[in-house]
C-alpha positions as CSV (number, residue, x, y, z in Angstrom):
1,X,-20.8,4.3,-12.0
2,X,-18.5,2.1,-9.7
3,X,-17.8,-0.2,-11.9
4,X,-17.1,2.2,-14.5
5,X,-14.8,3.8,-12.0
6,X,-12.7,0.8,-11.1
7,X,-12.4,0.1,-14.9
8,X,-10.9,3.7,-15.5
9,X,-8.7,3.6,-12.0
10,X,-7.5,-0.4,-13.0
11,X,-7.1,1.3,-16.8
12,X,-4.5,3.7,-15.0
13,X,-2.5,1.6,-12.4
14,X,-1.9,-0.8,-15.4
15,X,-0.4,1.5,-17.6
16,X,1.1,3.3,-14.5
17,X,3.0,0.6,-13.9
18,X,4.1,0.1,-17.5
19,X,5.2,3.3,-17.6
20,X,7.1,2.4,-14.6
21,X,9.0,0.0,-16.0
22,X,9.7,1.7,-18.7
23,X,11.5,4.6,-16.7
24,X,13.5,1.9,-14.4
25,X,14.6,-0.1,-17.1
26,X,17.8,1.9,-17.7
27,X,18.6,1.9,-13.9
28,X,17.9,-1.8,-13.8
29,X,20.1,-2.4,-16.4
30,X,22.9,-0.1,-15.4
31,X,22.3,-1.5,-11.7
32,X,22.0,-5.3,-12.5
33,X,23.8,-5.0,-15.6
34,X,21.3,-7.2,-17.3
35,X,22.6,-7.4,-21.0
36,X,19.3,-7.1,-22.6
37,X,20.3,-5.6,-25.9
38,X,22.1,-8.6,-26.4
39,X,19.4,-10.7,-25.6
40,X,16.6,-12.7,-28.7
41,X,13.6,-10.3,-28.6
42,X,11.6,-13.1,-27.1
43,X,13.5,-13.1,-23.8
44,X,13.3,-9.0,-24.1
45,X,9.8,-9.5,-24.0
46,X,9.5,-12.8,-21.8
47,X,11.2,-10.4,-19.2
48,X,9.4,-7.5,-19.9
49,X,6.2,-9.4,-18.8
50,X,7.4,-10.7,-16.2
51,X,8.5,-7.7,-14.2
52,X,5.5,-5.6,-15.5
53,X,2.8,-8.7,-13.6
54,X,5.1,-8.6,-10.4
55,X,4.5,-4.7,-10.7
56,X,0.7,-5.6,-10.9
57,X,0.8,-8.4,-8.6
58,X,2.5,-6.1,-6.3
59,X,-0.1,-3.1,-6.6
60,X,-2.7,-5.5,-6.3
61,X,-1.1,-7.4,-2.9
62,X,-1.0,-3.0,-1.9
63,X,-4.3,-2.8,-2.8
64,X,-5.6,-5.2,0.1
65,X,-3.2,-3.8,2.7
66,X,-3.4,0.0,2.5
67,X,-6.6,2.0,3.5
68,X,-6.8,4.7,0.2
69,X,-6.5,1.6,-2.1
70,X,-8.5,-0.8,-0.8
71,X,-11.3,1.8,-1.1
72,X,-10.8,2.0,-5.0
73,X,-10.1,-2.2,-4.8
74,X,-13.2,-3.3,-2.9
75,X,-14.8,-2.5,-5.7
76,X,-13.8,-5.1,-7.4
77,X,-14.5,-7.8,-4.9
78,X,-18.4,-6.4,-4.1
79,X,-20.0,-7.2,-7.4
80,X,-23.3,-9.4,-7.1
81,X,-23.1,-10.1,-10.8
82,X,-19.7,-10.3,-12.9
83,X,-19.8,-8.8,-16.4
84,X,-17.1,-7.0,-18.6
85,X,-16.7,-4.5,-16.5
86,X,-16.0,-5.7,-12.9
């Protein structure tokens, strides 16, 4: 039941984040004024990627320094055997 727990808590930080940068990508753009309209789709995307694994790197670097989400993370770090799920 861990296991599946961490899958379905991972499942939601992921697309958290996503939906994240979904939401800030106007302000970014209006604060940065990145002209990504203007921009081959491949670079859209190439910096879509980008900022979405600093938002996971940076949720995971969270995840070993506050209390509440090292709880849900040690999960991930305890497993005797790896498989799909862990």
């Amino acid at each position: 039941w861990s296991d599946i727990a961490y899958l379905v808590s991972n499942f939601a930080v992921s697309h958290g984040s996503l939906a994240l940068v979904y939401f800030i990508a106007p302000w970014l753009d209006a604060r940065f004024k990145l002209p990504m309209e203007a921009q081959p789709l491949w670079v859209q995307i190439l910096v879509g990627f980008l900022i979405f694994d600093f938002l996971l790197y940076f949720v995971h670097r969270s995840s070993h320094s506050s209390g509440l989400l090292w709880n849900l993370h040690a999960i991930h770090h305890s497993p005797r055997q790896v498989y799909s799920l862990n």
